[in-house]
VEXNUTOR-772730 format. One record per residue (C-alpha): residue number from 1; residue in three letters; z, x, y. Coordinates in nm, 4 decimals, padded with zeros to 6 digits. Layout:
BEGIN
+-----+------+----------+----------+----------+
| seq | type |       zz |       xx |       yy |
+-----+------+----------+----------+----------+
| NUM |  Ala |        Z |        X |        Y |
...
+-----+------+----------+----------+----------+
% end
This chain:
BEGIN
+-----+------+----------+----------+----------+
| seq | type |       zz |       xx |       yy |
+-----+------+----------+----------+----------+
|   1 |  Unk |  01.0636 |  01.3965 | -01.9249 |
|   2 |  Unk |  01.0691 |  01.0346 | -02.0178 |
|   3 |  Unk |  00.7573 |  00.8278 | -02.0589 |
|   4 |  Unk |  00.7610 |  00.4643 | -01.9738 |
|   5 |  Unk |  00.5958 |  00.2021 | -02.1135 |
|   6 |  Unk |  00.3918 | -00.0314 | -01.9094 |
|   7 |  Unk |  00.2422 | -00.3794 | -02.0146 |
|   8 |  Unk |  00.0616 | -00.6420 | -01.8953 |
|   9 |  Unk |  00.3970 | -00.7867 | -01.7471 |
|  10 |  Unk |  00.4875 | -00.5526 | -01.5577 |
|  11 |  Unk |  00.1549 | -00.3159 | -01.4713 |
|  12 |  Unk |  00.0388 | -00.5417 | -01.1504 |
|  13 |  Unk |  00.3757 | -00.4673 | -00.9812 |
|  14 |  Unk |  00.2325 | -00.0951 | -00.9893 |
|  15 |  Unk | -00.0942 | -00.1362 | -00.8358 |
|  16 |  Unk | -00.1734 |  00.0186 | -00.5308 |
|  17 |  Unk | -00.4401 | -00.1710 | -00.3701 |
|  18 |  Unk | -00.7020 | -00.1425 | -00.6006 |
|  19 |  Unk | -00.5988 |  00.1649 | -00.7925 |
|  20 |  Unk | -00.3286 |  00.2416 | -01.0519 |
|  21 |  Unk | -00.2096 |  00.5668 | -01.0435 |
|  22 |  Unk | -00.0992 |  00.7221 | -01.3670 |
|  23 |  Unk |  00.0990 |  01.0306 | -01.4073 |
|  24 |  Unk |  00.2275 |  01.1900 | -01.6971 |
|  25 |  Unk |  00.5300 |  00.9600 | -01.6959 |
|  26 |  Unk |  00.3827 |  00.6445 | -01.8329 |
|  27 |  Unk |  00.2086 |  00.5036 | -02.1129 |
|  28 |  Unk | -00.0194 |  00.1860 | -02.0770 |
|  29 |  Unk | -00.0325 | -00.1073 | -02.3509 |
|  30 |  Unk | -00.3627 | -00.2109 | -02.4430 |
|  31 |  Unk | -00.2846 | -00.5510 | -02.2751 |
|  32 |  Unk | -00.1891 | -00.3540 | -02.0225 |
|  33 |  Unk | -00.5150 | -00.2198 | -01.9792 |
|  34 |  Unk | -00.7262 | -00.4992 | -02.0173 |
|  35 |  Unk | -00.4783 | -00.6687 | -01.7180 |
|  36 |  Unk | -00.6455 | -00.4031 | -01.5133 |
|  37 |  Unk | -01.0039 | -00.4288 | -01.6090 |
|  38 |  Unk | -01.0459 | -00.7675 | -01.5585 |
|  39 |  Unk | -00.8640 | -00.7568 | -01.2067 |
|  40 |  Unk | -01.1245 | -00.4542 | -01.1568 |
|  41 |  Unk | -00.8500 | -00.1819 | -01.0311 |
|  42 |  Unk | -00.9463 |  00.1748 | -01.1253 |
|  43 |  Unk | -00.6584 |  00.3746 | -01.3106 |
|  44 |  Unk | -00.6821 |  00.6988 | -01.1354 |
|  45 |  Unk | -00.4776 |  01.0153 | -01.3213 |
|  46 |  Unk | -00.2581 |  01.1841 | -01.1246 |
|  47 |  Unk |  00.0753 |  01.1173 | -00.9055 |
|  48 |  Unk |  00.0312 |  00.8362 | -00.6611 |
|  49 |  Unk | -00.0626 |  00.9789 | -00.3461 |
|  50 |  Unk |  00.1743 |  00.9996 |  00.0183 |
|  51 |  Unk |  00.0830 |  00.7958 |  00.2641 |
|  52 |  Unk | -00.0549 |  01.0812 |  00.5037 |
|  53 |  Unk | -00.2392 |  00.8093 |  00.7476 |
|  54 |  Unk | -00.1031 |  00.5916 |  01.0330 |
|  55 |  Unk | -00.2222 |  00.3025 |  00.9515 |
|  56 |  Unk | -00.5450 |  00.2294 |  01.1522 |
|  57 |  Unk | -00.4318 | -00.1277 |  01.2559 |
|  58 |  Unk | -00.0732 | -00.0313 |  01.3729 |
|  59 |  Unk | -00.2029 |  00.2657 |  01.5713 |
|  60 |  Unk | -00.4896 |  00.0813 |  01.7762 |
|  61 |  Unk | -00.2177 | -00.1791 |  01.9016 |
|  62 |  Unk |  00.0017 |  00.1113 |  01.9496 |
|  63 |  Unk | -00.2227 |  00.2656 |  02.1634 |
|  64 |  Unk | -00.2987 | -00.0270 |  02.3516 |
|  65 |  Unk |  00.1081 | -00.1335 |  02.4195 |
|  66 |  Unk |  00.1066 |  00.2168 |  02.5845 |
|  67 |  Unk | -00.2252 |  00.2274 |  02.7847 |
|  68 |  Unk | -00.2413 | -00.1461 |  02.9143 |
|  69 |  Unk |  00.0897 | -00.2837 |  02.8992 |
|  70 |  Unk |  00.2890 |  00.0777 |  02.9801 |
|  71 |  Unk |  00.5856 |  00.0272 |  02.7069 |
|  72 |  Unk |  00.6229 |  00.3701 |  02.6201 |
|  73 |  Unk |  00.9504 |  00.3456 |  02.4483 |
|  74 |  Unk |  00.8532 |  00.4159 |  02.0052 |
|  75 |  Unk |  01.1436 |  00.1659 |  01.9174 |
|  76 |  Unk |  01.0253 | -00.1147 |  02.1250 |
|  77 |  Unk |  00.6419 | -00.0014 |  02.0399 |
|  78 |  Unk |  00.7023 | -00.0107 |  01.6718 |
|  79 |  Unk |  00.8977 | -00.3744 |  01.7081 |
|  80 |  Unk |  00.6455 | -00.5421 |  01.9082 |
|  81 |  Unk |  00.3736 | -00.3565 |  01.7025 |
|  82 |  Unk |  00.5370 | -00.5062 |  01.4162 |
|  83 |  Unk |  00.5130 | -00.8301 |  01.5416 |
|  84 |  Unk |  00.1583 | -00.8314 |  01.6768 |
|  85 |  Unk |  00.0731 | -00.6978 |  01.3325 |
|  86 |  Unk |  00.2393 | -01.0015 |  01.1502 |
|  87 |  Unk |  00.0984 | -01.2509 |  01.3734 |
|  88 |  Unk | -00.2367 | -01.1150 |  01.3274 |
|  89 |  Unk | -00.2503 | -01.1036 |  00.9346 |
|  90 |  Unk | -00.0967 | -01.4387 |  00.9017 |
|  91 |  Unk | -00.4372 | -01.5524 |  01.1040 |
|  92 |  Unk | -00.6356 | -01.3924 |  00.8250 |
+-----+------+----------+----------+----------+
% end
């Protein structure tokens, strides 16, 4: 298997909220490393976990399309959820 080499360039693009996720496929730079510590994310070993969760947000407008507004169709719930969701974190 081979490793790849992460540095201080490129190791933000891999941050998953506030964790990095290492597996045994890459190697951190000591720059690489300090770029992490002093943007406090936690390197976690291990494969990045699957998104297993709905996201909390997205479900509760969801659920309200279908209860109070009766769209029950998932394409047109997912596109307007989608918009209510960008309209909401753009207020943020």
């Amino acid at each position: 298997m081979a490793k790849k080499l992460v540095s201080e360039k490129g190791v933000e693009a891999l941050v998953v909220g506030d964790t990095f996720y290492m597996d045994g496929t890459i190697i951190l730079t000591p720059g690489a490393k300090d770029v992490l510590r002093n943007k406090g994310v936690t390197i976690a070993y291990g494969p990045r976990p699957e998104r297993c969760e709905e996201d909390p947000l997205e479900a509760a407008v969801a659920a309200l399309l279908k209860k109070e507004y009766g769209i029950c169709d998932d394409a047109q719930v997912k596109a307007v959820s989608a918009k209510v969701i960008e309209i909401i974190k753009s207020k943020a």
